[in-house]
C-alpha positions, 0 to 999 in steps of 0.5 A: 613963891615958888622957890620959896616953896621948893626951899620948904619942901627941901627943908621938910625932906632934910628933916625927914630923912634925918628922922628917919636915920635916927630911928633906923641907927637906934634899931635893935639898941634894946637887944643889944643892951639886953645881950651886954647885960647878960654877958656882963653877969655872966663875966663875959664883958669887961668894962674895968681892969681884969681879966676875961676867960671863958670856959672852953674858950681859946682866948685869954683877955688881960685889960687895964687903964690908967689915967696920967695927970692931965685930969680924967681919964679918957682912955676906955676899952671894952672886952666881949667873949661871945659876942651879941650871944655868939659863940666863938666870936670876941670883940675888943676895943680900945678908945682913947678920947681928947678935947674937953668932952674927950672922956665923955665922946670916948665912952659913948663911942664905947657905948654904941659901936658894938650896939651899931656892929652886931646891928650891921653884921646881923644885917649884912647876915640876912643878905645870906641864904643859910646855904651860903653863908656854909659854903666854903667861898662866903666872904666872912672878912667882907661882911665884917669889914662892910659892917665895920664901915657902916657901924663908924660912919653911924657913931660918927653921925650918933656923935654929932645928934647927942644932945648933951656931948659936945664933940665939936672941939673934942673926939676920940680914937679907937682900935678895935678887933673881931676873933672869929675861929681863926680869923681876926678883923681889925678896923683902926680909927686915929693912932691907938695900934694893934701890935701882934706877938708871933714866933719865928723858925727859931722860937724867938718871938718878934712883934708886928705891927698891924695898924697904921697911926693915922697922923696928919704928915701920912702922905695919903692923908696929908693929900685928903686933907688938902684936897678938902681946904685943910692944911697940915701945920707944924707949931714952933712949941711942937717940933714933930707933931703935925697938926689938922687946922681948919685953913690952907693958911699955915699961920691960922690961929685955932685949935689944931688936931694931931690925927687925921682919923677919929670920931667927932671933932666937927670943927675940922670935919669938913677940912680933910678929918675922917672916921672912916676905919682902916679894915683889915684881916689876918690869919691867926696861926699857931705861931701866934701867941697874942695881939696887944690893943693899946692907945697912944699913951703906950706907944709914944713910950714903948716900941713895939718889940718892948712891949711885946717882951713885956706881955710874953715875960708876964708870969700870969697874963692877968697881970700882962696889960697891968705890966706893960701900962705901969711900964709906959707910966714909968717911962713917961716919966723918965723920957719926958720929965716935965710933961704930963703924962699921958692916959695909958690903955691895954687890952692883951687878946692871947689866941691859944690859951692852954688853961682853957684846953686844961680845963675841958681835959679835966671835965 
């Protein structure tokens, strides 16, 4: 009787904490929503291929997607100059769902992450005296990258309590990016990347790389992973292509998945699988002309000095995603006949964006 009471009372706390992180993740959802809703109108927020610049604002923001022929598209991305109603702080992301719910896990991490980050951020803020928050030494970068792990983490655990989306067999990847003033915080989940566009002493533009594709064949990861009870697994109809299985038997039948970071896919989430974020700064100088958020629609295709060629040689950057994805659409055709062609997403942030300094000259 008395262990089956204590295993009753364990029963009504795990129930009770669940409740009670249920309510507490959905704090401040309404606000933020409101906040989305204005900037949208205010043709700050974009959701759909285009292009955001705003008044007085440094940056130029170039978006486009395109679905392949594997059905639809799963690739999302958002763009929000002013972010949660802040000026001089852009948030950007790219989110490229897989799995047969993969379309629906990608928007809905679209969805609520920038709800969860501004949530987070605000909160770490109001740890802060104003006093401190102006001093010189305050660690702007640690405050985003704590709310950033917080903020992957909740939509990690949104994702599992949906009623409807079904994330056990599908999931999703995502990069995403804060600009505040010169500072640009990157967080990565899965193996979308961010490549930047920087000159060097002799003009010439080059491309650097700033996320690592998290593939399962990563020696750090392949370690995690098997450490949990996975196994990383190569299949004879994939030569190259490494895979999560939810067994240290290479010869288990199942699904497999080619990432060893993503939202969802609970099916390997006990076996090495992770949505922690992969968060790091970077200093934005003059030198540095843009940074291009892609999935990997892109980046199986098209190396990181192509596409950094592409975006710079655009005669408009509106047109800068829209040349660099109908390329990689392109080249999937040329390089991989007979395959179907992956969904292609781009998202081109430019850092000094001179039609905005033009247009504050002739005010």
């Amino acid at each position: 009787m008395v262990q089956f009471s204590s295993f009753l009372n364990g029963i009504t706390r795990n129930i009770t904490t669940k409740n009670v992180k249920k309510r507490r993740i959905n704090f401040g959802r309404e606000a933020t929503n409101a906040l989305a809703k204005e900037a949208r109108k205010n043709g700050l927020l974009l959701t759909s291929p285009g292009s955001v610049c705003a008044n007085g604002s440094s940056n130029y923001v170039s978006a486009y997607s395109k679905g392949g022929n594997k059905g639809i598209n799963q690739d999302s991305f958002i763009v929000w100059e002013s972010f949660g109603g802040k000026e001089g702080v852009m948030f950007c992301g790219v989110f490229d769902g897989h799995g047969p719910w993969g379309h629906l896990v990608g928007k809905r991490v679209k969805k609520v992450m920038p709800a969860y980050l501004l949530h987070f951020w605000q909160e770490a803020c109001a740890q802060y005296s104003v006093d401190s928050l102006k001093n010189s030494n305050f660690d702007q970068f640690g405050m985003w990258k704590k709310s950033f792990m917080k903020t992957c983490s909740t939509v990690d655990y949104d994702l599992e309590l949906h009623p409807v989306i079904d994330s056990f067999f599908s999931g999703a990847a995502a990069v995403t990016i804060i600009r505040e003033g010169d500072l640009l915080v990157l967080a990565n989940v899965g193996d979308c990347r961010a490549v930047l566009g920087t000159t060097q002493d002799d003009g010439s533009l080059v491309a650097v790389q700033l996320t690592v594709d998290f593939k399962p064949n990563l020696p750090q990861e392949s370690e995690r992973i098997y450490k949990a009870g996975g196994s990383v697994c190569e299949s004879e109809d994939e030569p190259g292509v490494s895979r999560i299985r939810a067994s240290n038997d290479e010869t288990s039948e199942g699904p497999g998945l080619a990432l060893s970071r993503a939202f969802g896919d609970y099916f390997v989430k006990d076996f090495g699988l992770i949505s922690e974020p992969d968060v790091i700064q970077t200093t934005i100088t003059a030198r540095d002309r843009f940074v291009i958020l892609a999935t990997d629609g892109v980046w199986d295709v098209v190396s990181n000095e192509k596409a950094v060629e592409i975006v710079s040689s655009a005669s408009e950057k509106d047109e800068s995603s829209r040349r660099l994805v109908d390329y990689a659409s392109n080249q999937w055709k040329r390089q991989r006949p007979g395959f179907c062609t992956d969904d292609i997403s781009a998202v081109c942030l430019f850092f000094h964006n001179s039609s905005s300094s033009q247009q504050k000259e002739s005010d």
